[in-house]
TORDOLO-104563 format. One line per field, with one value per residue (C-alpha): x, y, z. Coordinates in steps of 0.1 Angstrom, whole numbers, plus 2048, in hexadecimal, padded with zeros to 3 digits. Example, Ala and Ser with C-alpha at 12.3 -4.5 7.8 and 13.67 -1.06 7.14 Angstrom:
<sites>
X <- (87B; 889)
Y <- (7D3; 7F5)
Z <- (84E; 847)
</sites>
This chain:
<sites>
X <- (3DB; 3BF; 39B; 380; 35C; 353; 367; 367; 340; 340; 357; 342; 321; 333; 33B; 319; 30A; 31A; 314; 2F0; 2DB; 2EA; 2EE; 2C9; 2BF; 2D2; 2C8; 2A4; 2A6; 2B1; 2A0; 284; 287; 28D; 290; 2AC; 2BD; 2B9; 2C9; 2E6; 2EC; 2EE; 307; 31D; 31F; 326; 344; 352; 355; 367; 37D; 39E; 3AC; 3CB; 3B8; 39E; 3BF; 3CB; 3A7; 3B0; 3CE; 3C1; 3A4; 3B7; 3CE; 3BB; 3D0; 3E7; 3E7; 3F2; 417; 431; 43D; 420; 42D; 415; 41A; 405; 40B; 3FA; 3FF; 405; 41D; 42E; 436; 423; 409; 3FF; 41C; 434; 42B; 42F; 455; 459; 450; 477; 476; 45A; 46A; 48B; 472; 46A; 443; 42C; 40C; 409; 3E9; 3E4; 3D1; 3B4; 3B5; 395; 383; 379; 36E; 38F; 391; 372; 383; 38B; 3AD; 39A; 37C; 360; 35E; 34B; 351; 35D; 364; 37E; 3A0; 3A9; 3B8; 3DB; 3E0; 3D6; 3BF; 3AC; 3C3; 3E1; 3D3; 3CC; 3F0; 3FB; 3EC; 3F9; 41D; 414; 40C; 42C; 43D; 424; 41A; 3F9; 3E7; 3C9; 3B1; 397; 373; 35F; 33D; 32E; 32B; 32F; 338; 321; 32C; 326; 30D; 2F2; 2F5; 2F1; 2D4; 2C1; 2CF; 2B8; 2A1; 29B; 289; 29E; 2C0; 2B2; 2A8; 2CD; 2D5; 2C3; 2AD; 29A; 281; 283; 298; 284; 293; 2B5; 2AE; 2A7; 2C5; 2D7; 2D0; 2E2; 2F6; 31D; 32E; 34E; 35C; 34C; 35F; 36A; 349; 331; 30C; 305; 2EF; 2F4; 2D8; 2D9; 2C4; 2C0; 2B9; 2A1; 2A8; 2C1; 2D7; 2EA; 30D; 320; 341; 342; 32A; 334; 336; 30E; 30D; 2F7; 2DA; 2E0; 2BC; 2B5; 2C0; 2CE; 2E4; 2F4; 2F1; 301; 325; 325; 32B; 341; 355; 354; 363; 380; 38A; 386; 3A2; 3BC; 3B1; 3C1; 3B7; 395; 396; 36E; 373; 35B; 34E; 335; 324; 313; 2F1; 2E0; 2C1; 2AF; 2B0; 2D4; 2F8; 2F7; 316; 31C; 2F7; 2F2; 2E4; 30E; 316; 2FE; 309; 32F; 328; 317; 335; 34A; 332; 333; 356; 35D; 344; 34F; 374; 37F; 3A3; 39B; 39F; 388; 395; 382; 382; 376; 385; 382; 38F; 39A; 37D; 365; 36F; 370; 34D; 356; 36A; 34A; 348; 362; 343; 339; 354; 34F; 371; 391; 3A6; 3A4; 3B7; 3C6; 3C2; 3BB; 3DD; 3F1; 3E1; 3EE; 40D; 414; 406; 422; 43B; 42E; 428; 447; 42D; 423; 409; 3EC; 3F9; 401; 3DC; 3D2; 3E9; 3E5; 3BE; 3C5; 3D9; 3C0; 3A7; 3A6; 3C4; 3AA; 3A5; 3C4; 3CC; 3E1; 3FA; 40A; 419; 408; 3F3; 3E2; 3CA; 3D0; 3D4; 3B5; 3BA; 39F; 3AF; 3A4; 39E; 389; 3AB; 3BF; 3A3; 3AC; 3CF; 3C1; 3CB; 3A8; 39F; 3A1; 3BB; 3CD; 3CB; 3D1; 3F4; 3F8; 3EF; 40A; 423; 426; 424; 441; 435; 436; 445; 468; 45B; 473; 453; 448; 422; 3FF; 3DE; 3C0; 398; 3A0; 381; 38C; 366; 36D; 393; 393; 3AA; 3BD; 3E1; 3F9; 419; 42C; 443; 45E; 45B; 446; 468; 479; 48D; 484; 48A; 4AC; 4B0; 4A8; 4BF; 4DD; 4E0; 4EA; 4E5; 4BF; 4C0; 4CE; 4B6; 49A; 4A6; 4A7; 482; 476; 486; 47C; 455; 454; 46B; 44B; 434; 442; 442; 419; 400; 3F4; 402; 419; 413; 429; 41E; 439; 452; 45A; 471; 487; 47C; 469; 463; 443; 43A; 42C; 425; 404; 3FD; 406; 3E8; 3C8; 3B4; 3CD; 3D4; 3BB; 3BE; 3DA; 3DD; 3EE; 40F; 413; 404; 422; 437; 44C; 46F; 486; 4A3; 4A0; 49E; 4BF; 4D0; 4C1; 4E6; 4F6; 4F3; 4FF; 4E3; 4C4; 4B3; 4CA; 4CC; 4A5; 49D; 4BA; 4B2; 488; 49B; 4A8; 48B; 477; 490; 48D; 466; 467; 47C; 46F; 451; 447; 43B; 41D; 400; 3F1; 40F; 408; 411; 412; 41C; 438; 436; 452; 466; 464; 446; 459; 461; 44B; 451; 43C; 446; 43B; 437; 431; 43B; 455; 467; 469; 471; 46C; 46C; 478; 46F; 47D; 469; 479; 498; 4AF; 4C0; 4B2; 4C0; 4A6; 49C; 47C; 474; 473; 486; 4AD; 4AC; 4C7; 4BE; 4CF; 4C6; 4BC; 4CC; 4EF; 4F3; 4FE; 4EE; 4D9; 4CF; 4AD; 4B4; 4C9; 4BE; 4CD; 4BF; 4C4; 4AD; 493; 4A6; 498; 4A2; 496; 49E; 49B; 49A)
Y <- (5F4; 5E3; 5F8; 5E4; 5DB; 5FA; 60F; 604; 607; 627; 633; 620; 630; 654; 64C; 640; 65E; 677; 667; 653; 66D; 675; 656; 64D; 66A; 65F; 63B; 645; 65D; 641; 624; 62C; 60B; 60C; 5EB; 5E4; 606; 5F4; 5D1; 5E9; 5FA; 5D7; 5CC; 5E8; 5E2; 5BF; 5C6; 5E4; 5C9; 5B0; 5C7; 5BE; 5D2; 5DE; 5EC; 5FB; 60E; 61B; 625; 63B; 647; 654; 662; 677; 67B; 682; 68F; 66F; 668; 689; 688; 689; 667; 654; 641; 626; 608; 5F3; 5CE; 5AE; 593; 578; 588; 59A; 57D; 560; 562; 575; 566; 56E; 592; 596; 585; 59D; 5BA; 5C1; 5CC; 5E0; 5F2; 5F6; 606; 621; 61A; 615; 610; 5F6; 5EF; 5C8; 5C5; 5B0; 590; 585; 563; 569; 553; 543; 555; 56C; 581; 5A0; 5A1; 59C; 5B3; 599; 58E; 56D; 570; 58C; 57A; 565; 564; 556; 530; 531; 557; 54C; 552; 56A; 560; 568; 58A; 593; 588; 59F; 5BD; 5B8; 5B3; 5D0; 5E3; 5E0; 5F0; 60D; 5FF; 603; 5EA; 5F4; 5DC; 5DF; 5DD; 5D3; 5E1; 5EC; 5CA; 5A2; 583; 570; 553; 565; 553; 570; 56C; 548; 54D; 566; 556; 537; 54E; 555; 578; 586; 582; 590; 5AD; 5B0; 5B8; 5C8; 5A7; 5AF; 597; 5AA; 5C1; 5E0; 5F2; 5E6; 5F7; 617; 614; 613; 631; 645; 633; 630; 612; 60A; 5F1; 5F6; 5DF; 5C1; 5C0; 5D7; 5DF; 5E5; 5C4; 59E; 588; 562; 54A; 531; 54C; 559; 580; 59A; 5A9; 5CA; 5C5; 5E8; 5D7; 5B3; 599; 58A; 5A3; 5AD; 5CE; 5CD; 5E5; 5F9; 605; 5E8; 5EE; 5C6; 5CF; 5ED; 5E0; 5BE; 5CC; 5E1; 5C2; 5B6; 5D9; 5D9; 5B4; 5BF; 5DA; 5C4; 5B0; 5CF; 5E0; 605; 614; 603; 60C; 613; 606; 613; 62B; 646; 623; 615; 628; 620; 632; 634; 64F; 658; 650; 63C; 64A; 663; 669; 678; 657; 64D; 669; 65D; 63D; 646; 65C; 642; 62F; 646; 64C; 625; 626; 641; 62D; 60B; 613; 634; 62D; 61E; 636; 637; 639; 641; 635; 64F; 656; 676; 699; 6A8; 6C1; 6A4; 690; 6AB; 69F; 680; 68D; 699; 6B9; 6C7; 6BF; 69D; 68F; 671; 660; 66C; 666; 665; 65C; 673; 665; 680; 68F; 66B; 66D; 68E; 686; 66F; 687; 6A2; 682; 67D; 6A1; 6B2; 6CF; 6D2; 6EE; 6D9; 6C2; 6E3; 6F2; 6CC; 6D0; 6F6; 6E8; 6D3; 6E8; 6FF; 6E4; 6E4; 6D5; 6BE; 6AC; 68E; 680; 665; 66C; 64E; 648; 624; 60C; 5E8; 5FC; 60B; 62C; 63D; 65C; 673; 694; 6B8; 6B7; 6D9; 6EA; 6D4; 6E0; 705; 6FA; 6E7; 6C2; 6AF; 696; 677; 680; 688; 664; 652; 667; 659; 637; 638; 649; 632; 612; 624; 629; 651; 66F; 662; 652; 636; 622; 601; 5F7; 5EA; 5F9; 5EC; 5ED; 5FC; 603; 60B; 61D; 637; 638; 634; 61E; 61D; 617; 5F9; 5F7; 5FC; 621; 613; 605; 625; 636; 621; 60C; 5F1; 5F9; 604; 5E5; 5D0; 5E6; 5EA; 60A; 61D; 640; 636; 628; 644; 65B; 63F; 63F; 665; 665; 64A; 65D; 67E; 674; 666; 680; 698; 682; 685; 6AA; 6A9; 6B3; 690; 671; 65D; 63A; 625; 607; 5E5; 5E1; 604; 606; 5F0; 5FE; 5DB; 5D9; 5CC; 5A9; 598; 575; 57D; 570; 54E; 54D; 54A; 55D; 579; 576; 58E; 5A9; 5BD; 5C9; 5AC; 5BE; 5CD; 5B3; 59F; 58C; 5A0; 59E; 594; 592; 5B7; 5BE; 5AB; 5C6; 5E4; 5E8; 5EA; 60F; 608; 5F5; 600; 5F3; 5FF; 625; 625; 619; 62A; 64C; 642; 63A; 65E; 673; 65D; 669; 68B; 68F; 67C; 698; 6B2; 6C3; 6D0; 6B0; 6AE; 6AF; 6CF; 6E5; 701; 6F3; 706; 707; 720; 72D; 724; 731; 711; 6FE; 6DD; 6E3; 6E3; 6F4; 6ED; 701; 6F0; 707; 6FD; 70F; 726; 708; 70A; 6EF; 6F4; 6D5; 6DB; 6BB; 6BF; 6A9; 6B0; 69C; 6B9; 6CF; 6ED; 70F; 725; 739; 73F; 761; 77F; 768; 76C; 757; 73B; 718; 6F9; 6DC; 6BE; 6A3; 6B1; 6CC; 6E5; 706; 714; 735; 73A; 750; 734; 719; 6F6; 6D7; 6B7; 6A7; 692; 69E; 6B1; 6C8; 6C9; 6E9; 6F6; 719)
Z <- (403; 3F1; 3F5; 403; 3F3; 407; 3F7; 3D4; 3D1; 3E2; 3C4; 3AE; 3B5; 3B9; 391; 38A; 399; 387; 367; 36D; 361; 342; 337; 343; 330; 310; 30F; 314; 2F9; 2E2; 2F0; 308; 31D; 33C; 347; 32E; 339; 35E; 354; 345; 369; 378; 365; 363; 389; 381; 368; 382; 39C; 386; 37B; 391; 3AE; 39A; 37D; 393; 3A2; 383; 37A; 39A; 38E; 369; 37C; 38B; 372; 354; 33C; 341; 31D; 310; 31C; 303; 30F; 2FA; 2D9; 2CA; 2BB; 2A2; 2A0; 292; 2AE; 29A; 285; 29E; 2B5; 2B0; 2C9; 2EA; 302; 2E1; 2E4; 30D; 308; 2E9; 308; 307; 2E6; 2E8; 304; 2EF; 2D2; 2EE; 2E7; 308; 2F8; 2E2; 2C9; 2C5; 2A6; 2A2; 2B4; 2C1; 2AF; 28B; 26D; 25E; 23A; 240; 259; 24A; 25D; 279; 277; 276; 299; 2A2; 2C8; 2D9; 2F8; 2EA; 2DA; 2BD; 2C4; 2B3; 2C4; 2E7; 302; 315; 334; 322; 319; 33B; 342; 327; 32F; 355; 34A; 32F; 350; 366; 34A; 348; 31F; 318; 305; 2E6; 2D7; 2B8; 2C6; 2A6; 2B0; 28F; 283; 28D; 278; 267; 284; 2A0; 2B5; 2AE; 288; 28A; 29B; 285; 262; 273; 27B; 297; 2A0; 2BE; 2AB; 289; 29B; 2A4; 282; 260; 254; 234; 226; 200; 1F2; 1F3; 216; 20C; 1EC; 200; 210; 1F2; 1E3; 1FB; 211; 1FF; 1F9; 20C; 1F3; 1D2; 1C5; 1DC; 1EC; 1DD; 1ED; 20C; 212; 210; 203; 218; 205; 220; 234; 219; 227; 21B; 23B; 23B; 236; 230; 22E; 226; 222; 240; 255; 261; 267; 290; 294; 2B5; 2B1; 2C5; 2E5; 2EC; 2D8; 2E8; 309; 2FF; 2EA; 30A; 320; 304; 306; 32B; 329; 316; 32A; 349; 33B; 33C; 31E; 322; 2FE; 2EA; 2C6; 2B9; 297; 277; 297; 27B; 26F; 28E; 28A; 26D; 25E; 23E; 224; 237; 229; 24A; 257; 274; 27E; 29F; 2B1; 2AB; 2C4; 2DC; 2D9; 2DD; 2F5; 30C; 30A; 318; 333; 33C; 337; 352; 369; 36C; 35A; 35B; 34F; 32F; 313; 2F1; 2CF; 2B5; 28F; 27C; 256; 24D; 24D; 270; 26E; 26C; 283; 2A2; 2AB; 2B4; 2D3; 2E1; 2F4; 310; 326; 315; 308; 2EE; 2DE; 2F4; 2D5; 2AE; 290; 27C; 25E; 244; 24F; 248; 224; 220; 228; 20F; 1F0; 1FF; 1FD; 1D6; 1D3; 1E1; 1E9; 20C; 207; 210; 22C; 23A; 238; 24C; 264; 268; 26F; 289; 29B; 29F; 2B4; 2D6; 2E8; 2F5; 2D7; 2D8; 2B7; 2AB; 28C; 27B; 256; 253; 266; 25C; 243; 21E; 215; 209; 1F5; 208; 202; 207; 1E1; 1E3; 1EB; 1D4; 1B4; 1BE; 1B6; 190; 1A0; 199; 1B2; 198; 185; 1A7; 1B8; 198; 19C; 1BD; 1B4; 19A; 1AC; 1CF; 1B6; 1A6; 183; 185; 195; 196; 1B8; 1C4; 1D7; 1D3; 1DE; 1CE; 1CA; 1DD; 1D4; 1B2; 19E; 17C; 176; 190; 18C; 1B0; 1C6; 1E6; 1EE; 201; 20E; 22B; 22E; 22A; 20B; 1FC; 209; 1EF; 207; 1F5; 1D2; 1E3; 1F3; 1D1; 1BD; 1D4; 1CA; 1E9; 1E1; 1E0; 1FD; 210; 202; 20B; 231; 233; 227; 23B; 25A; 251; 24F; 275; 27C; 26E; 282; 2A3; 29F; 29A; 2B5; 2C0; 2C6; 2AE; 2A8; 296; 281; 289; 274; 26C; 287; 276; 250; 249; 223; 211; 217; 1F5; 202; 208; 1E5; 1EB; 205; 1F4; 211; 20F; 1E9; 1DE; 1FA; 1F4; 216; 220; 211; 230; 24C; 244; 25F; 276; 268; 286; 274; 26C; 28F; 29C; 283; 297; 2AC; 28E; 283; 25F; 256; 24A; 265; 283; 270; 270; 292; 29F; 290; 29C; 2C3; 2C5; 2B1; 2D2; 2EB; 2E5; 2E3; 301; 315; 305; 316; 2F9; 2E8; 301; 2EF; 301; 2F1; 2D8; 2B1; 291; 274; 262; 23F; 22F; 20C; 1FC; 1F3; 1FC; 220; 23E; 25C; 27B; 2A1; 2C4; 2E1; 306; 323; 318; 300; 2DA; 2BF; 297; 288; 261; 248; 221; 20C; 1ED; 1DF; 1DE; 1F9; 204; 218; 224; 241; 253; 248; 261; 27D; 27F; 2A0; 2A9; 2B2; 2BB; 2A2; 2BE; 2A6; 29C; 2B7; 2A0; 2A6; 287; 27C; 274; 255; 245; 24C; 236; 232; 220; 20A; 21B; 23B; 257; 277; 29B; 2A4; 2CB; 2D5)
</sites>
């Protein structure tokens, strides 16, 4: 039965009270105005009551469920809408598929309107009230996320908030000049601040867009811009600015929005004689968000963007009494992963993962093997020195090995934002092609491609065992190989990243049923790896994980605990057989994918194979 207006504004103002005078206290503390911290107030009561009657209900429901998120039955799912299915009503009638994949929270890349060919796949936003024509409407969305929710999927967008596009209505304005709208972003009338500014804030691409400021002669001002010269980096010192992305952000979770992905969250604050990245104000900001979040939507969750080492980022989950970002990325562990796959040494993805497994079971991150993004080489490379592998000579290694020039590695891929002064560049392709399924593929040569399979399988195999939440990246279900049209686009041609934002391959997915194909082995093998961490109790995030020593530098052992249940999950990444045992243990266990029971002490395992072992 549906609550009346009663009702729902008692359990409004119950939420505002417990949060008002924190979040009073914060925004005064970074603003002191109170009239604007007023006109905030008023319109989060406006956005609670447009929020619909069914969402409000399963605000209920995570409210008093809060740990919904953490079950073992959560798998992820990145997609680009266009090339996924055409548009937004493509995706809803692709829903069956989905469902087959076993995912229930899908990630819909960028879609809202942005400048064609200054997008920047979708991270310059020009209004964040609209979709982009040829992928639909805001209706459809809404129609989306409902059909999304009958099925129990949960849908995640990208809220851009660091910066807008140089279209957006408020840059139009302050390019024209226009006082109120330049105060919206960094306007500089000469280059002595921005000079300031650049002697200690970093650049983010040295290369492709170096600086960290734009100068607009018919504008006759220079404005920041700390990724690309379109994109105009908003100054949340002014507090329009704040309170207006928050209406925006309150917007889009009004139209069914379960999971809003912060993106470039350590860049929002920006002050001088700083690197301009995770200063406190960031926290305050973040952490007001997830105050207005649990006021007016208390089911929408908050993931955060931050690249950097586990270790770093725990800040940005806040406090077990003020909480900031209820999930992060995992993205220093993914890197690691692929220097054990081009190492064969899994001494240092061990120490990550040994790290964090050791934070609170509070703290909810997503794993994944590859998303829209490159693969930056931001290693421990403190621990990897100890070892005599210098950081320079080190990535220039991996550069060469996943383009397949070194190593013996079987991987096809290109570099991205090489800057032959520093040495430094970053990586693209998609797994399955830095598996070598494609080299397989394009030299028939089937012995590769066996071992390419068992690789590709063994990494999500790893993944799935991690404390967090796995996310897979579409087409990887089906072992979709780099895309290299790109270069006949000129807007994509010089951003290698398109290698792996190519077109969903349908084709590849009509061979999933049959199990001799690479496609049907890999999504098959995915399908039960899926099945078993979804009855598995020990696959919910709160369970106890470790890691084991092993006798063999090339094998990794990690052990999940919850509630009187055990698993080892065993991953060779070496190209050779091993038999080992884990040492003191002489226990038997029953490997989950063969059912053949295992003895700890000798233990055998293919190359690039792995076990599942239950107690």
């Amino acid at each position: 039965m549906e609550k009346n207006t009663e009702e729902q504004d008692f359990i409004y103002l119950k939420r505002l009270k417990r949060h008002h005078d924190e979040l009073r206290w914060l925004y005064m503390e970074l603003y002191d105005n109170s009239s604007m911290f007023a006109e905030l107030c008023e319109n989060l009561h406006y956005f609670y009551k447009e929020r619909t009657q069914a969402l409000k209900q399963l605000d209920v429901y995570r409210e008093e469920q809060p740990d919904w998120y953490k079950k073992n039955d959560m798998l992820g799912m990145m997609l680009y809408i266009d090339n996924f299915a055409g548009n937004l009503s493509g995706v809803e009638k692709k829903l069956d598929y989905i469902e087959n994949c076993n995912v229930n929270y899908i990630h819909l890349m960028p879609f809202l309107e942005t400048p064609e060919g200054r997008s920047d796949g979708g991270y310059a936003v020009s209004d964040f009230r609209k979709v982009q024509e040829r992928l639909g409407t805001m209706k459809e969305l809404e129609h989306l996320t409902a059909s999304c929710h009958k099925r129990n999927m949960n849908v995640c967008i990208d809220f851009v908030m660091n910066h807008t596009s140089e279209e957006h209505e408020w840059a139009k304005k302050a390019r024209a000049g226009d006082g109120e709208y330049m105060s919206r972003y960094f306007f500089y009338e000469n280059d002595t601040i921005p000079e300031m500014y650049e002697r200690t804030v970093p650049q983010v691409f040295p290369t492709t867009a170096p600086g960290n400021f734009t100068w607009l002669p018919d504008a006759g001002h220079y404005v920041m811009t700390s990724f690309y010269p379109y994109q105009w980096d908003l100054n949340y010192k002014n507090p329009r600015v704040f309170n207006e992305m928050m209406y925006h952000f309150l917007y889009l979770a009004n139209r069914g929005i379960d999971i809003i992905r912060i993106d470039a969250v350590p860049y929002i604050w920006k002050e001088l004689n700083t690197q301009c990245r995770n200063l406190k104000q960031v926290h305050t900001i973040v952490r007001m968000m997830r105050i207005i979040s649990e006021i007016v939507c208390p089911g929408v969750l908050l993931l955060g963007e931050v690249v950097m080492e586990p270790e770093k980022v725990v800040p940005y989950f806040g406090t077990v009494e003020k909480p900031e970002c209820h999930m992060l990325y995992n993205v220093t562990t993914m890197a690691t992963t692929w220097h054990t796959v081009a190492t064969r040494d899994v001494s240092l993805l061990k120490k990550q993962l040994d790290i964090v497994n050791h934070l609170p079971k509070e703290y909810v991150f997503l794993n994944y093997l590859r998303c829209h993004d490159d693969i930056g080489w931001g290693l421990d490379y403190h621990t990897l020195l100890c070892e005599g592998i210098e950081e320079r000579s080190h990535k220039q290694y991996l550069n060469r090995y996943f383009q397949g020039l070194e190593g013996g590695s079987r991987s096809r891929g290109e570099l991205y934002n090489a800057d032959p002064v520093t040495g430094d560049a970053r990586f693209c392709g998609t797994t399955a092609s830095m598996c070598g399924i494609e080299k397989a593929g394009f030299e028939k040569n089937e012995e590769d491609m066996e071992k390419a399979i068992r690789l590709d399988i063994m990494l999500h195999a790893y993944m799935f065992m991690q404390s967090g939440i796995p996310v897979l990246y579409s087409g990887d279900e089906v072992g979709q190989v780099n895309d290299y049209s790109y270069k006949e686009n000129s807007a994509k041609a010089d951003d290698s990243r398109y290698i792996h934002r190519g077109a969903f391959n349908w084709k590849l997915a009509k061979q999933i049923d049959d199990k001799t194909s690479v496609s049907g082995r890999i999504f098959h093998s995915l399908g039960q790896l899926e099945k078993i961490r979804k009855s598995e109790k020990v696959f919910v995030c709160q369970a106890d994980t470790w890691t084991v020593d092993m006798s063999d530098k090339s094998v990794l052992c990690i052990g999940r605990y919850y509630e009187g249940e055990k698993i080892l999950g065993i991953f060779n990444f070496s190209e050779f057989d091993k038999i080992l045992g884990i040492q003191g243990e002489d226990e038997r266990y029953t490997d989950m994918i063969s059912n053949q029971t295992v003895k700890a002490s000798e233990i055998k395992i293919p190359a690039f194979g792995f076990l599942y072992l239950k107690r």
